[in-house]
C-alpha positions in Angstrom: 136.7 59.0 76.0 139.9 60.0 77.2 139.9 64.0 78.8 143.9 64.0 79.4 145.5 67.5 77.9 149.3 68.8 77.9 150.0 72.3 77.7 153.1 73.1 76.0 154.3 76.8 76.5 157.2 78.9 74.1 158.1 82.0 74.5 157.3 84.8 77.3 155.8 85.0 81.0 152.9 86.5 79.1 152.3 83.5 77.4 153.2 81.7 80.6 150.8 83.4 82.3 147.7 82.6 79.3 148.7 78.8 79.4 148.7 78.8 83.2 144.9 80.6 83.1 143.7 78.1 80.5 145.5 75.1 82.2 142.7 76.4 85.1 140.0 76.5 82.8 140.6 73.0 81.5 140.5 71.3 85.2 137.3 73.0 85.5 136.0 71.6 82.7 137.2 68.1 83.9 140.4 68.2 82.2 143.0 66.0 83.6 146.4 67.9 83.1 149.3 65.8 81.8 153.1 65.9 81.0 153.4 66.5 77.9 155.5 63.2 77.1 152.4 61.1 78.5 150.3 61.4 75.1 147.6 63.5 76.0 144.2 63.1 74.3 144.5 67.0 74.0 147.3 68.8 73.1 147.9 73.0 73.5 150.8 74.4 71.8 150.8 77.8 73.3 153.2 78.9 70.6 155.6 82.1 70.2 157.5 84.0 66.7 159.6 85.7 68.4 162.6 84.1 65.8 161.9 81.5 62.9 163.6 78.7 65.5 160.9 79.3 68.0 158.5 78.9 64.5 159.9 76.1 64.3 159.9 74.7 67.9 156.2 75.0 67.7 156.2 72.9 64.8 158.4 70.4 66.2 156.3 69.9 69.5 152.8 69.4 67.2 154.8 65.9 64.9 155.7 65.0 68.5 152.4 65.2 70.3 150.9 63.3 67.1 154.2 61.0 67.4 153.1 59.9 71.3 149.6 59.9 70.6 148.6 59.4 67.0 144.7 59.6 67.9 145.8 62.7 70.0 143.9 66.5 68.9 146.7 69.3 68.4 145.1 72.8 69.0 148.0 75.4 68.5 147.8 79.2 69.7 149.6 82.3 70.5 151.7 84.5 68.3 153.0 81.9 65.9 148.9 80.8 65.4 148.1 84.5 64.7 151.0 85.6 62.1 150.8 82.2 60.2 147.7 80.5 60.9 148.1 79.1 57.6 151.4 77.6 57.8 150.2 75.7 60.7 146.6 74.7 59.3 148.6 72.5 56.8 150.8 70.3 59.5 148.8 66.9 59.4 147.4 66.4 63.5 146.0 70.0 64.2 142.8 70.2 64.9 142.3 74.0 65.4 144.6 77.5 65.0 143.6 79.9 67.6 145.2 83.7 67.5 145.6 85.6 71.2 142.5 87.3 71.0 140.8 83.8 70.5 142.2 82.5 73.9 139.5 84.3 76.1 137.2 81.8 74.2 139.1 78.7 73.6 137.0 76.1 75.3 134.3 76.8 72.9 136.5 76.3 69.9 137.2 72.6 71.1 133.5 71.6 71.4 133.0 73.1 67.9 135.8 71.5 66.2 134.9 69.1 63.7 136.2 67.7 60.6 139.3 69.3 58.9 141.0 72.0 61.1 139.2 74.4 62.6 140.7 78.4 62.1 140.0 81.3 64.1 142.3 84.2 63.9 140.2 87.8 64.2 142.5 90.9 63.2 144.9 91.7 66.4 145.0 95.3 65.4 141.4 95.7 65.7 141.5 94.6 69.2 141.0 97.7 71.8 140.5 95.8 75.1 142.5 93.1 76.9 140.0 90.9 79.1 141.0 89.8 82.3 142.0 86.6 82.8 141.4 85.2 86.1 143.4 83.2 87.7 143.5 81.1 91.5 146.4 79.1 91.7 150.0 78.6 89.4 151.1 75.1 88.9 154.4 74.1 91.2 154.8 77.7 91.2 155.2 80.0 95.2 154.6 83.2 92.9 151.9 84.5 91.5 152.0 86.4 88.0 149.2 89.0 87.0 148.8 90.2 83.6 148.3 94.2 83.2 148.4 94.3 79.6 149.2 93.3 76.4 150.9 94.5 72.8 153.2 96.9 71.8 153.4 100.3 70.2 157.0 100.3 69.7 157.9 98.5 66.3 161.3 98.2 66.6 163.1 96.6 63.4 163.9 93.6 64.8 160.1 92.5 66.7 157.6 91.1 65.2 155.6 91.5 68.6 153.4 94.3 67.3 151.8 92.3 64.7 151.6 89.4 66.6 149.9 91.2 70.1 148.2 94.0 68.3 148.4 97.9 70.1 149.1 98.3 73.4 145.8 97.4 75.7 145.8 97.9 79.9 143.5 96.0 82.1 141.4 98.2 84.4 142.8 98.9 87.7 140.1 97.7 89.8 140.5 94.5 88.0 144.1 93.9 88.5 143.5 95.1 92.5 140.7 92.3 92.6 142.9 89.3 90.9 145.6 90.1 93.6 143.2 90.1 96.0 142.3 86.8 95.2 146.0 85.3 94.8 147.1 86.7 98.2 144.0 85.1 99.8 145.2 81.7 98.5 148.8 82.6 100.5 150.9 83.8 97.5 153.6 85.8 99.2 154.9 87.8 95.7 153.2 88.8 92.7 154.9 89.8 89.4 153.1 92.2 87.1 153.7 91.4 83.8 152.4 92.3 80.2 154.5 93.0 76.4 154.9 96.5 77.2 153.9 97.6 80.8 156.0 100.6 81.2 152.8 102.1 78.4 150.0 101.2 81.1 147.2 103.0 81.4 147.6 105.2 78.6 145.0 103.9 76.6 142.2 103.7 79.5 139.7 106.7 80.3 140.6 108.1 82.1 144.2 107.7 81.6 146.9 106.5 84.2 150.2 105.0 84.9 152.1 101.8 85.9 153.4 104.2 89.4 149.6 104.6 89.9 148.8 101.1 90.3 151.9 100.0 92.4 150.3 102.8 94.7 147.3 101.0 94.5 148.1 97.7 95.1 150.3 99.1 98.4 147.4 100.5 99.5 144.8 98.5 98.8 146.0 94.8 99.0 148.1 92.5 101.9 150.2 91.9 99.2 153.6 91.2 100.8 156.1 91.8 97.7 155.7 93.2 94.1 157.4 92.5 91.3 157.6 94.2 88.3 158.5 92.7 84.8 160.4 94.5 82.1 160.1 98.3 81.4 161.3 99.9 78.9 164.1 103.0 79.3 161.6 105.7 78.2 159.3 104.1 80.5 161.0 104.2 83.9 160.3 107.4 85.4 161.6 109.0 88.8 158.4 108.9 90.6 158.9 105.1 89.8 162.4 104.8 91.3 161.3 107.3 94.1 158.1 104.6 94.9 160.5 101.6 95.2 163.1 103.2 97.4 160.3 104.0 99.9 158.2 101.2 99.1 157.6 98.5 101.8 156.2 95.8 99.3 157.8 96.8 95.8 161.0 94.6 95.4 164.3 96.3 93.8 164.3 94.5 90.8 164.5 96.3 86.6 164.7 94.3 84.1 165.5 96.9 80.9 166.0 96.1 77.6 168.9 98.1 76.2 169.4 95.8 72.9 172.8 97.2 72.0 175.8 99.4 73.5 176.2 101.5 70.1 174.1 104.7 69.1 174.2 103.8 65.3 173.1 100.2 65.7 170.2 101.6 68.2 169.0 104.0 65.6 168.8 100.8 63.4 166.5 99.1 65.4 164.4 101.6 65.8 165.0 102.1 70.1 163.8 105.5 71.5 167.1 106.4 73.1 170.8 106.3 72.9 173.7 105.1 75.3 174.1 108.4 77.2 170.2 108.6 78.5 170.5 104.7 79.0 174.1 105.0 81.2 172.1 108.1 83.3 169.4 106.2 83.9 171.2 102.9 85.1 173.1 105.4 87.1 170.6 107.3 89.1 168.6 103.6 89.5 171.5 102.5 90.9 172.7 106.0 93.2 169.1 105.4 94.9 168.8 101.8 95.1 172.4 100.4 95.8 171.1 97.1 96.0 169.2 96.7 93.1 169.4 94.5 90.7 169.4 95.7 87.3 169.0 93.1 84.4 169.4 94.1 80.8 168.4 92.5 77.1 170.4 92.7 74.6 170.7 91.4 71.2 174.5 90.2 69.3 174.8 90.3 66.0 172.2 92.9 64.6 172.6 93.6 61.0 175.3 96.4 60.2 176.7 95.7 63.2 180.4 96.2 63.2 183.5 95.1 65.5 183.8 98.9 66.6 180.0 99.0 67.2 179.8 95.6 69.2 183.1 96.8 71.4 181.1 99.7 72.5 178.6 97.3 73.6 181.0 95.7 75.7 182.6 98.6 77.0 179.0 100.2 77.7 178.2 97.0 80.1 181.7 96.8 81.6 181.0 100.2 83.7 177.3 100.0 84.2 176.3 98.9 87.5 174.2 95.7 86.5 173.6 92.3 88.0 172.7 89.9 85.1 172.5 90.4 80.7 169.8 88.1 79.2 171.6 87.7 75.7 170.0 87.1 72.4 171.9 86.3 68.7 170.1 87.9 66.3 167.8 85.8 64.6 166.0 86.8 61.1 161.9 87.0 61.6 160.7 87.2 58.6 158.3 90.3 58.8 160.3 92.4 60.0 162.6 95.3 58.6 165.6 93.5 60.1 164.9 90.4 58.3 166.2 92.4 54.9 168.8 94.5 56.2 172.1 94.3 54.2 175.2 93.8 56.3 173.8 90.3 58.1 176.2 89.0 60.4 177.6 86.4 60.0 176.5 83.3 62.2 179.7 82.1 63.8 180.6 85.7 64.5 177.1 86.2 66.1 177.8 83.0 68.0 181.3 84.3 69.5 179.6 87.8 70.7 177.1 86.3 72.3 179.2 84.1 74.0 181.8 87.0 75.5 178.5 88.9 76.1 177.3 86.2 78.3 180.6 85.4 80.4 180.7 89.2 81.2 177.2 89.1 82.4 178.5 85.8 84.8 181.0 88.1 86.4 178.4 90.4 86.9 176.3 88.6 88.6 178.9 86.6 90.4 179.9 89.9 91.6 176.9 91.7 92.3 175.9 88.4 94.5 179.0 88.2 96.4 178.2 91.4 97.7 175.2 90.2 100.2 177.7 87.5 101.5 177.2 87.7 105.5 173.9 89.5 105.3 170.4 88.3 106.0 168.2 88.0 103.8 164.2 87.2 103.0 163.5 84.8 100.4 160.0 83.7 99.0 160.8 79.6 99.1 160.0 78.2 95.4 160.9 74.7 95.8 162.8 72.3 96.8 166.1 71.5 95.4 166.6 67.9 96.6 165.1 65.9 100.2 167.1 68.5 102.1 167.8 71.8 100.1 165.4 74.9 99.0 165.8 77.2 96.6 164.3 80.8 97.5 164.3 84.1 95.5 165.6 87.9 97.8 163.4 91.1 96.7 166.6 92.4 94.7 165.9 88.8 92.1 169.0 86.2 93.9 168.5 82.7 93.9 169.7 81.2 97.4 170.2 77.8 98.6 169.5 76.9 102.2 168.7 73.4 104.0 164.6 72.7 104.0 162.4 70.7 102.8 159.5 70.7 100.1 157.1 71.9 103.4 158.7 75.1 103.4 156.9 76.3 99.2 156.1 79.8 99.3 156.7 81.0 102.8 158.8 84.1 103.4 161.7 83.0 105.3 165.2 84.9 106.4 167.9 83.5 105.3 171.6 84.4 106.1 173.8 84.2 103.0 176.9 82.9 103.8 178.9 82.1 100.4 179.0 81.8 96.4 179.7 78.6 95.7 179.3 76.2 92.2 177.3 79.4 90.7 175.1 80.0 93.5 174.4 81.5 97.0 174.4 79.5 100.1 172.9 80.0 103.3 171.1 79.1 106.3 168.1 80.4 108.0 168.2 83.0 109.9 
């Protein structure tokens, strides 16, 4: 019998980070891991809700799975699998639903499935803990990603998140220290800590602590070489945070923020903790103390209500903040959610044309921000190679550069001398 499997992932690095773990798991089991247009025997969709078109990307990927392998076994999970198991019990081809908290267990779902799909979705809410999920090595990846925690306490009117991840759970310290531990041993140069809401951990362990603990930890107790941390929330950033990566020698100067929208009113309406002035004074005194920092932002076009005077706020908001990329969303309904029944629902095109100016200001940002290092040396961790003679390497402060190399070069630390922006990119040569 045929043990091939594909692993198909939507969504975020958290669920990135859960397929890469099980992907481990498999191959341990003697699991051969396949593309996923090969027609694997086995077939993962590691699904996400965050919109109804990423429901309906999930759905998509299980008719083709069954389309290149009729005989094949579709097992579908993540947050799409626990908000609507039964909507995806009825698509003819899966063999079992699993929700999150059924993914620390999934290998012994597949030796019990039987006839007829197979369903196991416990209550989310219920869940207090978040199990470590160990991990050695990342697929074609020279970074490393560590999960700290998973779901959300925020509820804001748009995210269905909350339902989907349950409340907001923190691995234990010692834990996290260990699985770095481990990843640094096998040569990984940078690790990202990531989670649904990671600016909250610690909160909920006994006894209680803080993201700006553990970075202290990791500094001090791992050879870690560069830390990466994934997106915090405004409330969530405080200064002993910003104070730790100015002096730190490991944590890179990198926040990723989501603002959502440049407009008090349409904040209040999606339920976000803070308004533009606390959000400009924060980007502000990030950027007074870390000059070169990057500083990416969400944001979401086209919320319902949201009005032409409302969106140019937005755009005059971003135009004086000192940011280095936007990662632009259209508003999407999610059934679920209090946005979905909003009155005032924008109209698509005009959703469509925001997010578009949105996104060309966020190019001139960057372009700009990156034109700045131009003539300066710089370390990059090496991710791959971009053709038989070029890299591609991330800086601390989150810049792609391109330098001649080779494939052999895959997660060293190299310095590279940046030497111009050219056809969207940096170029440069080592140093």
């Amino acid at each position: 019998m045929s043990r091939t499997v594909a692993i198909a992932t939507l969504g975020c690095k958290t669920n990135q980070f859960e397929s890469a773990a099980m992907e481990e798991r498999l191959k341990a089991s003697g699991f051969t891991v396949v593309p996923f247009a090969t027609g694997a025997s086995l077939v993962i969709v590691n699904s996400c809700t965050v919109t109804s078109a990423t429901d309906a990307q999930s759905r998509n990927l299980i008719r083709k799975a069954r389309r290149l392998n009729p005989d094949c076994r579709v097992v579908v999970t993540g947050c799409y699998a626990q908000v609507d198991p039964q909507a995806l019990r009825e698509i003819p081809g899966v063999a079992v639903v699993l929700g999150n908290a059924e993914k620390r267990n999934f290998l012994d779902y597949l030796e019990e499935a039987g006839e007829g799909t197979r369903v196991a979705v416990s209550d989310i809410a219920a869940e207090t803990e978040v199990p470590p999920l160990p991990l050695t090595a990342f697929a074609e990846r020279s970074r490393a990603f560590v999960q700290i925690q998973n779901g959300c306490n925020a509820f804001c009117s748009y995210c269905i998140i909350p339902y989907a991840r349950g409340r907001s759970r923190s691995v234990r310290p010692d834990e996290v220290i260990e699985q770095i531990r481990t990843l640094t041993a096998r040569g990984y140069a940078e690790v990202v800590l990531t989670g649904i809401h990671i600016g909250g951990y610690g909160l909920d362990l006994t006894p209680a602590t803080s993201l700006p603990a553990l970075v202290e930890r990791i500094e001090g107790e791992t050879e870690l070489s560069r830390l990466r941390l994934g997106s915090l929330e405004p409330t969530e950033i405080p200064e002993a945070l910003i104070e730790r990566m100015a002096d730190s020698a490991i944590l890179c100067p990198h926040f990723h923020i989501p603002l959502q929208a440049g407009d008090d009113a349409v904040l209040r309406r999606m339920n976000r903790p803070y308004d533009t002035r606390f959000f400009r004074d924060l980007v502000t005194r990030i950027h007074r103390r870390l000059p070169d920092a990057a500083i990416g932002l969400d944001l979401i076009t086209g919320f319902p209500g949201e009005s032409d005077e409302e969106f140019a706020h937005t755009l005059e908001l971003i135009a004086e903040l000192p940011v280095s990329h936007l990662h632009v969303f259209p508003f999407s309904r999610r059934p679920g959610t209090p946005a979905a029944t909003m009155p005032d629902q924008v109209h698509g095109s005009i959703v469509k044309e925001r997010a578009a100016r949105l996104r060309a200001m966020g190019e001139r940002k960057h372009r700009e921000f990156a034109q700045g290092f131009i003539g300066r040396t710089l370390e990059v961790v090496v991710e791959r190679g971009v053709g038989r003679s070029e890299c591609r390497g991330l800086t601390r402060n989150y810049l792609n550069v391109l330098f001649p190399g080779n494939a052999r070069l895959a997660g060293q630390r190299l310095p590279v001398t940046v030497g111009a922006w050219r056809d969207g990119a940096l170029h440069g040569i080592p140093a």
